[in-house]
N, C-alpha and C positions, 0 to 999 in steps of 0.2 A: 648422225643426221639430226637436224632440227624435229621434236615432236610434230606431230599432225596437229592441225590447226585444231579439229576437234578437242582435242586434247588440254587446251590451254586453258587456265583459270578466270573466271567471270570478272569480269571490269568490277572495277569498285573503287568508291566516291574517295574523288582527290578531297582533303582534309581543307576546311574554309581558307580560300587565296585572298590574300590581302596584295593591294595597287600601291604602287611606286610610281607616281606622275615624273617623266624626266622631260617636259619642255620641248619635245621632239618624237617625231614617231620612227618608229619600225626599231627596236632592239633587236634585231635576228636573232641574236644569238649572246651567252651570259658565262662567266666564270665568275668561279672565285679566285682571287687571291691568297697568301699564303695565312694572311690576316683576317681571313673572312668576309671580306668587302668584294662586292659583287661587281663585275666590269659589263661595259654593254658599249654596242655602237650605235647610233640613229642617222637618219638618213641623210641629215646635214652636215658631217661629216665628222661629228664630235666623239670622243670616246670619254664614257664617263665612269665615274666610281662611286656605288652607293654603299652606303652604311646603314646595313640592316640593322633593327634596333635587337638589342640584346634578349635572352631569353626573361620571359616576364615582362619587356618593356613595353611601350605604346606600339601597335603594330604598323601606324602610322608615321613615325616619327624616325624618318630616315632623311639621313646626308645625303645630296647628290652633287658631285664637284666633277667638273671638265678638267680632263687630266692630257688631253692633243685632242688635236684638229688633224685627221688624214690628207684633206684635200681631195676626197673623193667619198665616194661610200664605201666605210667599212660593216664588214660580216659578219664570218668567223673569227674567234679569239681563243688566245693558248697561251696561259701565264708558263713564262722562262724560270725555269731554277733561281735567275739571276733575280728575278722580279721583275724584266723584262715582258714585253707584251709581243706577239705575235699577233698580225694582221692582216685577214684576208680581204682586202678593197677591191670590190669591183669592180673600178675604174683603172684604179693604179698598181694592181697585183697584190706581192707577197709582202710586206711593211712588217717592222720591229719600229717598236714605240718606247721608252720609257714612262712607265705611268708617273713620276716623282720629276719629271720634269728636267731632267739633267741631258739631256740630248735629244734631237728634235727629229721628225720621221725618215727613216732610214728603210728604201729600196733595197728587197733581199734578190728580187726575181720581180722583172716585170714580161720576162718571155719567156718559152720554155718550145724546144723543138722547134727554134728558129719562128716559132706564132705569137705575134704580142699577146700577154698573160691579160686574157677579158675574162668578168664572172670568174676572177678566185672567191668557192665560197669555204672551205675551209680549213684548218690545218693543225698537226700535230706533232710532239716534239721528241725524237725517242731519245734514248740518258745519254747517246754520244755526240748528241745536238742534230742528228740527223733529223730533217724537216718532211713531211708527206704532206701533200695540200690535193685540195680538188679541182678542179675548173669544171662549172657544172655545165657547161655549154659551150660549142665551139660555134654553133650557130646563130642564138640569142643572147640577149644581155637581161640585167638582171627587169628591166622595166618588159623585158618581152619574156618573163619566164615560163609564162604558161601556155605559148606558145610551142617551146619544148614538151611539155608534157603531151599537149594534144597530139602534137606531130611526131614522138616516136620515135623520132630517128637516134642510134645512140652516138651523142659526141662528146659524154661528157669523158675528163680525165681522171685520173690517181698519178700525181707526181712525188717525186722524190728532191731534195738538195740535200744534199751531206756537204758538211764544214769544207769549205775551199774548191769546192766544183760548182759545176754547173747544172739547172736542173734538168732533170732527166722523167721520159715519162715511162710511169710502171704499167698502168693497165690504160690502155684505150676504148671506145668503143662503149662506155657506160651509161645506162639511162639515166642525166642529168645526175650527177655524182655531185654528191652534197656532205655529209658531216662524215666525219674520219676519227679513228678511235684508233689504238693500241689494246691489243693484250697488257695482261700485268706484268707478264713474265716477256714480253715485245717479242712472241714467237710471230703472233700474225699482226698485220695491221686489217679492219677492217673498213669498208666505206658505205655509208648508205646509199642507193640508187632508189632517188626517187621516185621515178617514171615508172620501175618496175617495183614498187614496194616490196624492196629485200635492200638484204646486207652481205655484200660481197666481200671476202678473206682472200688478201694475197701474203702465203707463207713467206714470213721473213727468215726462217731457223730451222734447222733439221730437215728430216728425211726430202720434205716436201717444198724444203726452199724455194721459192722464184716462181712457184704454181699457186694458182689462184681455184675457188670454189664456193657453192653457198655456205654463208654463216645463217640467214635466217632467211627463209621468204614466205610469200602472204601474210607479211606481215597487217597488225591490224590498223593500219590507215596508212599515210605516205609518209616516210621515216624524213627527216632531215637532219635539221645536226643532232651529233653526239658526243655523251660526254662518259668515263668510264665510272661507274662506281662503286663505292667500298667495298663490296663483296665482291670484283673481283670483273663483276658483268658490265652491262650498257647501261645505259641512259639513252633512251630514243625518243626525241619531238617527235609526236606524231602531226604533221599542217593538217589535216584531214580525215574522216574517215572513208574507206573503200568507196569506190564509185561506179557501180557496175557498168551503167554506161559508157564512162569511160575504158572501162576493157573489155568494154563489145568492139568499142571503137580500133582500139590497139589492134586486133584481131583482124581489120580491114586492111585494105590495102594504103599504100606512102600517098598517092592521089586524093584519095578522101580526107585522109587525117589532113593532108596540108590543105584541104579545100575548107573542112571546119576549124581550121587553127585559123584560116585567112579571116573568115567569117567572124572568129573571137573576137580577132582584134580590132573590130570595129564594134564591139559591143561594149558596155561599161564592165569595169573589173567585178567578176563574180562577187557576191558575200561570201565573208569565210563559214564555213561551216561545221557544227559537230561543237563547238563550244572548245574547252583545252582539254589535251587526250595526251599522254607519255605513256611507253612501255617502258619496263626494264626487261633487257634479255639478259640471259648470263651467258658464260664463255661458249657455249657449247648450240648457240644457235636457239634455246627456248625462252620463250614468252615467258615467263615467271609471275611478272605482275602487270596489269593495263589500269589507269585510272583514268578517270573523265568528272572534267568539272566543268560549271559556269562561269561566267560574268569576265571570263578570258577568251580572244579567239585567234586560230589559226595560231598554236604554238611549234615554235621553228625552234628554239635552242633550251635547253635542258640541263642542269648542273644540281649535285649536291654537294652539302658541305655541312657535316656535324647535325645531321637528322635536319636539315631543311633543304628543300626544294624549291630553288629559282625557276621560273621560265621565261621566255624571248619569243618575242612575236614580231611579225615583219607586218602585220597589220594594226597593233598598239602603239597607243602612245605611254606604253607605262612597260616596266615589266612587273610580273606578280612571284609572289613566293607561299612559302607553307610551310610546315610544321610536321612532319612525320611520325611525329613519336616516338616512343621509347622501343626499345626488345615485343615488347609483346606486340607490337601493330607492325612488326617488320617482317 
């Protein structure tokens, strides 16, 4: 079982975040590539490729090139073995992209369980190509998201495609199901649920195959996407930190929450709040490490790559990175 939140080690300062202006806003979400070069999507439908500057160089002085146009808004992203791009759009579903330009966007799944696939927000690829995505909402779309949240109700999904089928859905029923991760060893796959700030485990392997359980919860603020890292654990966006009002709310009846979801939506989009916030959990459901920084907000996607730290925002128009350091700071 995951430690007690008591339990868990003191936040501490994410290391100075240097801005990547990319000409577009909301990167939700960020990988690297095999080469080091960071991928992101923005809201007008472009997928781009930055070229962080090298260790020692200008911290400013990055590439940013348009590598596809989805034709909708893309999400989630998950670099292929092949060097291929996996694409969560929330208009147009599941998409494979070539970032190098050699074939132009390719529909993997735009439905799943007979429902047109709306709000894929993200997905992962395990070594025998089998594909797990999310669909954070069967109710809203991605401009009504936080409508889901207010209102509680759980629709979002956990899907599967394996090579030559069709896809199929694993877990139903999740509060707005967002970033999706692998085990190292691909025993489990797990998924963040936003709406309930935890991380939900459906065993892929052994004793406990085809059952699902918590990997983390109370978590400290609203997980989104994730990304695994070199030790083995997560990488968790945190969009926010805890809102106890909002889980007083939750705690009410489906009447009320949908009377103040109604009332939201007639109000201007909140500000993000809490500044950039990432956990790392490891395999075993504990918080290990929680950082918080400034002059970034509302961080949605999360990747490392050779001691540095990207992040993705669905409220920026840039994304930001960092510097982790060596052995000793880790």
């Amino acid at each position: 079982m995951p430690s007690p939140t008591a339990a868990r080690p003191a936040p501490t300062p994410l290391p100075p975040l240097h801005r990547v202006e990319l000409g577009g806003s909301g990167p939700e979400d960020v990988v690297f590539d095999a080469s080091g070069r960071l991928l992101a999507g923005v809201a007008d439908g472009r997928v781009l490729r930055i070229g962080l500057p090298g260790p020692g160089g200008p911290a400013r002085s990055a590439d940013v090139v348009e590598v596809a146009r989805t034709g909708g808004r893309p999400l989630g992203l998950e670099v292929l073995p092949d060097g291929r791009l996996l694409v969560c759009d929330a208009e147009r579903g599941l998409l494979r992209i070539d970032p190098d330009g050699r074939a132009g966007v390719e529909v993997l799944a735009d439905s799943v369980a007979g429902a047109p696939l709306r709000f894929c927000s993200n997905a992962v690829a395990a070594a025998d190509g089998t594909v797990y995505f999310t669909v954070s909402s069967r109710r809203h779309g991605l401009d009504d998201w936080l409508s889901d949240i207010v209102e509680h109700e759980p629709t979002g999904v956990l899907a599967r495609l394996a090579p030559g089928d069709e896809p199929e859905v694993l877990l139903d029923g999740l509060q707005f199901a967002n970033g999706v991760a692998l085990a190292h060893d691909e025993s489990f796959v797990t998924v963040a649920e936003t709406g309930a700030r935890r991380m939900t485990r459906l065993w892929l392997t052994g004793p406990a195959s085809g059952r699902h359980d918590t990997l983390a919860e109370n978590l400290p603020g609203f997980p989104d996407n994730m990304s695994r890292g070199p030790g083995g654990g997560f990488w968790v966006a945190l969009a926010g930190p805890p809102m106890p009002p909002l889980d007083l709310l939750h705690r009410s009846g489906p009447r009320l929450r949908r009377a103040v979801a109604a009332a939201a939506r007639r109000l201007p989009p909140p500000p993000a709040l809490g500044g950039a916030r990432v956990a790392e959990v490891d395999a075993y459901g504990r918080v290990v490490r929680e950082l918080r920084g400034r002059g970034y907000r509302m961080v949605t996607g999360v990747a490392e790559n050779a001691g540095r730290l990207a992040l993705g925002s669905l409220r920026e128009g840039a994304v930001a990175w960092c510097d982790l350091g060596g052995p000793a700071t880790r």
